[in-house]
C-alpha angles and dihedrals in degrees: 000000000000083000093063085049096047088054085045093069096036093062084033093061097043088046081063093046090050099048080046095063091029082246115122105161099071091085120064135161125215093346131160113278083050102190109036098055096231119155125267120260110282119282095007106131117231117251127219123241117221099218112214121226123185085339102304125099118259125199091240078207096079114161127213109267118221089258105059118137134178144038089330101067111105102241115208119270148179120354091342091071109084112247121221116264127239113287115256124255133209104227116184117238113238126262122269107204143355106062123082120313098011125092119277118267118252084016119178140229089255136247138250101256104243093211106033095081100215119086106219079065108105135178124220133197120184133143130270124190088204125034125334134336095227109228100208090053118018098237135113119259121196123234119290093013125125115262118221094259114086116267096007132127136185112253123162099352093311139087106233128167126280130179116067135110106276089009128101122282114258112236118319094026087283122151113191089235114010147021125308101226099233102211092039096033089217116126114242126200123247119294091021121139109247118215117279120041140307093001132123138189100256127168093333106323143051108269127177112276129192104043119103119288085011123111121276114275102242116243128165086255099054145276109338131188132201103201109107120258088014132128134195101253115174090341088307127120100233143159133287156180098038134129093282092007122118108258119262117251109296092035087280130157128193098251146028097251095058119064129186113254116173089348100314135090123241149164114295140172103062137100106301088358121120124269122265136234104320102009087293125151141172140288100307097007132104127186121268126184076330102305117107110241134182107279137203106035125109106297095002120121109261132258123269085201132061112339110357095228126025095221120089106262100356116148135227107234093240083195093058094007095242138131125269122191117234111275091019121114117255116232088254097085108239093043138111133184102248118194119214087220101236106089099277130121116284129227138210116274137193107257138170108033113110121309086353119116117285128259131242112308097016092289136131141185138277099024078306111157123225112229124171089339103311134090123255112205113240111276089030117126118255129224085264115084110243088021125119126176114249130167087348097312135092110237138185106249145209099054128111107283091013130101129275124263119262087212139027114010111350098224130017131252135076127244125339082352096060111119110243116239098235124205084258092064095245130125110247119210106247100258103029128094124278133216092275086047092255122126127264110248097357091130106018125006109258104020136091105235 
């Protein structure tokens, strides 16, 4: 009996070869030929064979009942045996709330903003495991982004206000006016110096500032540049210290032969021309209530170069600065050019007092007379017998109108006829008034009373 079964799965499994090459005819059973295997004749359909056990006939083509056991049960094989499937994972679900973009977690119903003044305004909390719970919409905003209200920000978990001047920068480094300083991340007004150096909040954004043709650097004095020869002009850096140009900080101009008159710089040192750089002037020309004027000549200012004044022994007027010629006053009254002598330039000397040099012209002061030379006092007698100085003459004295005498009797006359010595100095006529209105003699002969 195994051994018909045996022969059962034998043919069963060559049937399936042969469906499987569409060639049914390689597999027969009892054919013909018998030993050598060979197929049956074409087309000759292939008999089956009732197998005998134990004298009865037997269906050679037995199946498999249900309940088979045994070596003999086909097992499944290949691709007809069902493969395992993937092993299941355990994927999360995704959240639902509290990152960027979703509402806030334990989020609630909202609140009338106390302050916003309109009712349909409400404020939110709720909670965000990654950055802040808006309150304006009850969402979750993610660090360093803009929150709903106007010029806030999240920062640490919270949205706080940005924008101002001082204050942090809202998102992207922006500052509603102003710059957002980018090393402090503070916003800073208009005009402000950022951090660093040589840089300005200018339209929106520190620029570079100083240099020519850049904005001004900010300082508590005002705009500064640090080009050279360059001045702050209308909050520009621009040039300065040419010929036309405004004069550079400290009225300064960029060379010897400009000088800075009403706040630009111009040509100095020539005739007419402003003086230069420490009062100084050309060839022949000396500085004057800061012009430059021809020097050295009778009466001109003297030179600040070379001899002060171009005439032998002449002196330079150390009250004007201006030349005098020798013998000449000074413009100081009592004083004189004197000249050394020697070829040198003079200087101004004391003259006309008594006994002093004379002055310009043999005078000398006070009525004072010039003799030889020197000065006699008023009232002093002269070289001249009978003479006494008197108002810058000598005179001959003792006569009515005349001046006293310096010796002897002062006025002439004897007794009641003697001529009376008045305060003036002059001799009065006996009889006649006197300066204080008395009369000549009228007490004693010879004195006004």
């Amino acid at each position: 009996m195994k051994a018909l079964r045996a022969l059962a799965v034998a043919v069963f499994a060559g049937s399936l070869f042969a469906a499987c090459t569409n060639d049914f005819g390689q597999f027969s059973v009892g054919s013909d030929s018998g030993a050598d295997g060979t197929t049956a004749d074409s087309g000759e359909e292939m008999q089956e064979q009732d197998v005998v056990d134990g004298g009865g006939p037997v269906d050679s083509t037995m199946k498999d009942g249900p309940g088979d056991t045994g070596s003999d049960v086909l097992a499944d094989t290949g691709h007809d045996a069902p493969g395992d499937g993937p092993a299941d994972v355990n994927v999360d679900a995704p959240p639902t709330c509290g990152i960027p973009n979703l509402l806030c977690c334990s989020l609630d119903a909202g609140t009338v903003s106390a302050d916003a003044g309109d009712a349909s305004t409400k404020v939110y909390e709720g909670t965000c495991s990654k950055g802040c719970c808006d309150p304006g919409t009850g969402h979750c905003v993610g660090d360093g982004i803009d929150c709903s209200h106007a010029n806030t920000i999240c920062q640490t978990g919270s949205c706080v206000a940005c924008g101002k001047a001082g204050g942090i920068c809202c998102a992207n480094q922006t500052c509603p006016s102003g710059c957002c300083d980018p090393t402090l991340m503070v916003c800073l007004d208009p005009g402000a110096a950022c951090s660093g150096t040589d840089s300005i909040c200018e339209n929106g954004s520190c620029t570079g500032c100083g240099a020519l043709n850049q904005a001004c650097c900010p300082t508590d004095a005002g705009g500064v540049c640090t080009a050279t020869n360059s001045s702050c002009q209308g909050g520009t850096c621009s040039a300065c210290g040419g010929q036309g140009q405004v004069c550079c900080p400290g009225s300064q101009c960029v060379n010897g032969n400009l000088a800075c008159v009403g706040g630009s710089c111009t040509t100095c040192g020539g005739n007419g021309q402003p003086c230069c750089a420490s009062n100084t002037c050309g060839g022949g020309l000396a500085c004057q209530g800061g012009t430059c004027s021809p020097c050295g000549g009778s009466n001109e200012v003297c030179c600040s170069t070379g001899a002060p004044c171009a005439a032998t022994g002449a002196c330079c007027d150390p009250a004007n600065n201006k030349c005098v010629l020798p013998t000449n006053d000074c413009s100081t009254s009592g004083t004189l050019c004197v000249s050394p002598g020697d070829g040198g330039a003079g200087s101004c000397e004391v003259c006309g007092g008594s006994g002093a040099q004379c002055c310009a012209s043999n005078t000398c002061l006070s009525g004072g007379c010039c003799q030889a030379g020197k000065c006699l006092a008023q009232g002093s007698a002269c070289s001249t017998p009978g003479d006494v100085c008197y108002g810058g003459t000598c005179r001959l004295c003792g006569t009515t109108g005349n001046p006293c005498c310096a010796t002897g009797a002062a006025c002439a006359g004897v007794g009641a006829s003697k001529g009376c010595c008045d305060t003036t100095d002059l001799c009065v006529a006996a009889g006649t008034a006197c300066a204080d209105g008395k009369t000549c003699g009228s007490g004693t002969p010879g004195v006004c009373p």
